[in-house]
C-alpha positions in Angstrom: 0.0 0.0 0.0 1.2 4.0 -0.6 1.5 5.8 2.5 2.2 9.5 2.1 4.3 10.5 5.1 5.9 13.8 6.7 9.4 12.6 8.2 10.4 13.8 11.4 12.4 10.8 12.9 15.8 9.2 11.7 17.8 7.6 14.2 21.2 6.9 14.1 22.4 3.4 12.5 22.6 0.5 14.2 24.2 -3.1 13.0 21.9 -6.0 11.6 23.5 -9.1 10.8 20.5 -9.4 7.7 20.4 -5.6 6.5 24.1 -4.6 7.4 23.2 -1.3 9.1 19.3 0.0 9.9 17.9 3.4 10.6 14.5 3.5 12.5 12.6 6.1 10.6 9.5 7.7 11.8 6.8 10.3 10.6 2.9 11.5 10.5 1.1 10.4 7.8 -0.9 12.7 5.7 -3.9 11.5 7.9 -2.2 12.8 11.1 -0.9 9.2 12.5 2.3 8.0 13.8 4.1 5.5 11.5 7.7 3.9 12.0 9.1 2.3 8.4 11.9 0.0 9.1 14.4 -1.3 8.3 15.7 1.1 5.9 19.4 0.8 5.4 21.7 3.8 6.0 23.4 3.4 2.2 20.2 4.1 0.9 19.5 7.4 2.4 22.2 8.8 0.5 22.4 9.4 -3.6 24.4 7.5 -6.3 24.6 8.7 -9.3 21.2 6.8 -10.5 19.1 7.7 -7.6 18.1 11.2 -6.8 16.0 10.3 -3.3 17.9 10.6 -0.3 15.5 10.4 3.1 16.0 13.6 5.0 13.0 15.4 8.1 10.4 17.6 7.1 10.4 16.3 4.3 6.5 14.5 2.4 7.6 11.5 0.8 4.9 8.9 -0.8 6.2 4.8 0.4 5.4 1.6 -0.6 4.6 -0.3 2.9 3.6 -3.6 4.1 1.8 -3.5 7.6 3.7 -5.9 10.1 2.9 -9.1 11.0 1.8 -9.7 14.7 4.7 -12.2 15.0 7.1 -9.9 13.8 6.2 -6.9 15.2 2.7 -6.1 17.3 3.2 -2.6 17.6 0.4 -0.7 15.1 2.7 2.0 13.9 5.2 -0.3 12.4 5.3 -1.0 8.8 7.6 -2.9 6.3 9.3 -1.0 3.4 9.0 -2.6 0.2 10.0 0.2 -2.0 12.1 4.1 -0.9 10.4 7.0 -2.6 12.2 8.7 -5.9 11.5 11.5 -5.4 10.8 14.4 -1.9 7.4 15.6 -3.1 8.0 18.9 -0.5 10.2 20.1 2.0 9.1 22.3 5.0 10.9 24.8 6.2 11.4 26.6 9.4 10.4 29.9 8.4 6.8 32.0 10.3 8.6 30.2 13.5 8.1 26.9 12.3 4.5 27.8 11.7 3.8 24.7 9.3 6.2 22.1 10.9 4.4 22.5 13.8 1.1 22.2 12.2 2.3 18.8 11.1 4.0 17.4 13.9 2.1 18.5 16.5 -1.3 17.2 15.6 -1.1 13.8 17.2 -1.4 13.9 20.9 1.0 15.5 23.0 1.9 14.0 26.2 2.8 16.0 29.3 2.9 13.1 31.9 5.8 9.9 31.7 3.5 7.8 33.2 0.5 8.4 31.5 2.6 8.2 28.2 3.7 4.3 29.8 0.4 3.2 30.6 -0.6 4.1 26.9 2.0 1.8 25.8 0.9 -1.2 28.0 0.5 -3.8 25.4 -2.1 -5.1 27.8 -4.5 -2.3 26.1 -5.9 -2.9 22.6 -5.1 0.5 20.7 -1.7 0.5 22.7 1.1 3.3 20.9 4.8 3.2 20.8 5.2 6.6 19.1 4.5 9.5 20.8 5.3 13.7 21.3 6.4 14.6 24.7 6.5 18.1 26.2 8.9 17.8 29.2 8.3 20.6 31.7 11.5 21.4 32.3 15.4 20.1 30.9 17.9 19.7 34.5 20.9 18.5 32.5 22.2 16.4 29.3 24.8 13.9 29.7 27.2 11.7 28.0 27.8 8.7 29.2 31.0 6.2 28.3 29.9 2.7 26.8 31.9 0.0 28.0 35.0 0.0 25.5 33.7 -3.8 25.1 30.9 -3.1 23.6 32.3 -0.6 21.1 34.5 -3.2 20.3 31.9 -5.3 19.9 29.8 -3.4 17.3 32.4 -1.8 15.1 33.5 -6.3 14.8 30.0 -7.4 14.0 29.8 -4.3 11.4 33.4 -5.1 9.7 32.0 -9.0 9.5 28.5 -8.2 8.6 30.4 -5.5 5.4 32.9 -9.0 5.0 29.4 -11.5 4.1 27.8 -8.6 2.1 30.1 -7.1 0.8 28.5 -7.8 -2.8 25.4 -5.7 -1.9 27.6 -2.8 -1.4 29.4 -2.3 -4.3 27.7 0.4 -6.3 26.1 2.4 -3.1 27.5 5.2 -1.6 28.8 4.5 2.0 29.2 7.2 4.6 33.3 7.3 4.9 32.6 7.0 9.1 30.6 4.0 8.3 32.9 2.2 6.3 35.4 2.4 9.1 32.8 1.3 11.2 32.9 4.1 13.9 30.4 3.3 16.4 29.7 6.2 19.1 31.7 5.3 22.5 28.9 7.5 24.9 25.6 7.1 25.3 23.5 10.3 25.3 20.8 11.1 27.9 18.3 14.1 28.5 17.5 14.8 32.2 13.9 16.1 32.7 10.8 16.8 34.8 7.3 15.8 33.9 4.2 18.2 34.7 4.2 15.9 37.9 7.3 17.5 38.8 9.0 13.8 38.5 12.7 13.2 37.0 13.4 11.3 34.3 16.4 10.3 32.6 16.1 8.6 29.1 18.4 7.4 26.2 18.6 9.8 23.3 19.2 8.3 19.6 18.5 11.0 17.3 20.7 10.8 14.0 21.3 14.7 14.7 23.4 14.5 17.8 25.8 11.9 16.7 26.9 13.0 13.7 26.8 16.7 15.4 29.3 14.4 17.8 31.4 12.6 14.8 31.4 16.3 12.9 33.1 17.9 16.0 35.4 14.8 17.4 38.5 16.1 14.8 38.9 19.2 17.7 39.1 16.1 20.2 36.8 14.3 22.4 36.1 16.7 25.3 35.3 19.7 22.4 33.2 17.3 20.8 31.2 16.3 24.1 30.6 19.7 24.6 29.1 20.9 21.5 26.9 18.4 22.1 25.7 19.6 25.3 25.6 22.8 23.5 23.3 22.7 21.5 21.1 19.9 23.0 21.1 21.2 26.7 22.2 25.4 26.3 20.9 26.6 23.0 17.6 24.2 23.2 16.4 24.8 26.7 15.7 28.3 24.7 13.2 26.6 22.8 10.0 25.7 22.7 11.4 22.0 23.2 9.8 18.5 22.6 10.5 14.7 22.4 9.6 12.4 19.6 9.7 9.6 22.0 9.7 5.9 20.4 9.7 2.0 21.7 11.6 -1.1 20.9 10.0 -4.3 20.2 12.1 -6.0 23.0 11.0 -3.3 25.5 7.1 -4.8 24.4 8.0 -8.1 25.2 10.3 -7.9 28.2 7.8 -4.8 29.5 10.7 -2.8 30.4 10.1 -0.6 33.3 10.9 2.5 30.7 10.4 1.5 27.2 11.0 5.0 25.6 13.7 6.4 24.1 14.0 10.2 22.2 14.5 9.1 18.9 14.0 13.0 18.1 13.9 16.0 19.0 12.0 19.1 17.6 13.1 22.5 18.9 10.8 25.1 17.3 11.9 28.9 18.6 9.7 29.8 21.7 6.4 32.2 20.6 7.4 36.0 21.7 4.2 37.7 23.5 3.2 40.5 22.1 3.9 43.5 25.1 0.9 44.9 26.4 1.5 48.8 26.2 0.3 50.4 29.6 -1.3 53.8 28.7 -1.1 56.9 31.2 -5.1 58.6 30.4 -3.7 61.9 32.0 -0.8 61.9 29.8 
């Protein structure tokens, strides 16, 4: 089936021993739902020299999906992509204050409360969701967090061996340069927040944006490059009128983690200006 869909979520790569390396991808449809389209492979977000469509956010593209099967995949919002879009039939830009992005993106539900967000995503309930927006009431702090060097270790081995089997599909495709040397990201990134219940929360954050804001800036060495980051995504953002694409992972379904979220994006519209009301003196 065609699904038209506004993208607003790409996550950064992760290994797959059957589609080498996966991005979790994310948008509204044109009727205002949630969808997640996966697996779509990294290589193919980017042109070669016969393909002109390269996924990017806020952009409309039209997809050729395949629902997923229970056994697969329960959660509603997940689909199967059979074929990428050519073509971007419109991009949205950020200009009127991100007047129409925020037209788009925030027309499903919002959720203020953590907990009322979990209870929604209790796959106990029938119409259960596992995308979701997220308004935290306030942002304490932004950390990054060192992996175990073990487990970097780990994925940049099953990457090289997973490019060793396949390497037949990538000839022809345009591999990222920090891919091919399979870099993996040696922190973990977390936002620190407070619900309109006044309760902290610390969760994982695996928007595309802030590692490769982290790769770009790691050449003026690994302390400058941890604190772009927290820059932009804890400085410059708590600015803005902030909120959290927030997304689940099968396993966190079927274990029934205690916190199956994660941000898989964020969206950082500037904050609305109030107009000044202009006090009058009637004797003057």
């Amino acid at each position: 089936m065609l699904k038209r869909v506004f993208i607003t979520v790409l996550t950064y790569p992760t290994p797959s021993h059957k589609y080498i390396e996966t991005v979790c991808t994310a948008g509204i449809t044109a009727d205002g739902e949630w969808i997640r389209i996966y697996p779509i492979q990294l290589r193919l977000l980017n042109a070669t020299k016969k393909e002109t469509a390269r996924i990017r956010k806020y952009c409309w593209y039209t997809f050729d999906l395949e629902p997923r099967t229970q056994d697969k995949d329960m959660r509603k919002e997940s689909h199967f992509c059979v074929a990428l879009p050519t073509t971007c039939e419109g991009h949205v830009d950020a200009k009127d204050g991100w007047k129409e992005r925020k037209q788009i993106c925030l027309r499903t539900e919002v959720f203020y409360n953590y907990r009322q967000l979990e209870a929604a995503s209790d796959t106990r309930r029938p119409d259960f969701i596992s995308l979701a927006t997220f308004k935290p009431k306030e942002i304490i702090d932004f950390l990054a967090v060192p992996k175990d060097p073990a487990e970097t270790e780990r994925e940049k081995n099953e990457v090289l061996e997973n490019l060793r089997m396949q390497g037949e599909l990538i000839e022809g495709f345009d591999i990222p340069e920090y891919w091919k040397m399979a870099q993996s990201i040696p922190y973990t990134f977390y936002y620190v927040f407070k619900d309109d219940s006044d309760t902290e929360y610390r969760l994982m954050v695996e928007d595309w944006e802030t590692m490769m804001l982290y790769l770009n800036c790691r050449n003026q060495g690994e302390q400058k490059a941890i604190e772009k980051v927290r820059e932009k995504y804890f400085i410059e953002f708590k600015k803005k009128d902030l909120y959290f694409f927030m997304g689940t992972r099968r396993e966190a379904h079927l274990r029934r983690w205690e916190k199956p979220y994660s941000i898989v994006g964020v969206f950082y519209p500037p904050k609305e200006i109030q107009p000044e009301l202009e006090l009058f003196d009637k004797n003057s």
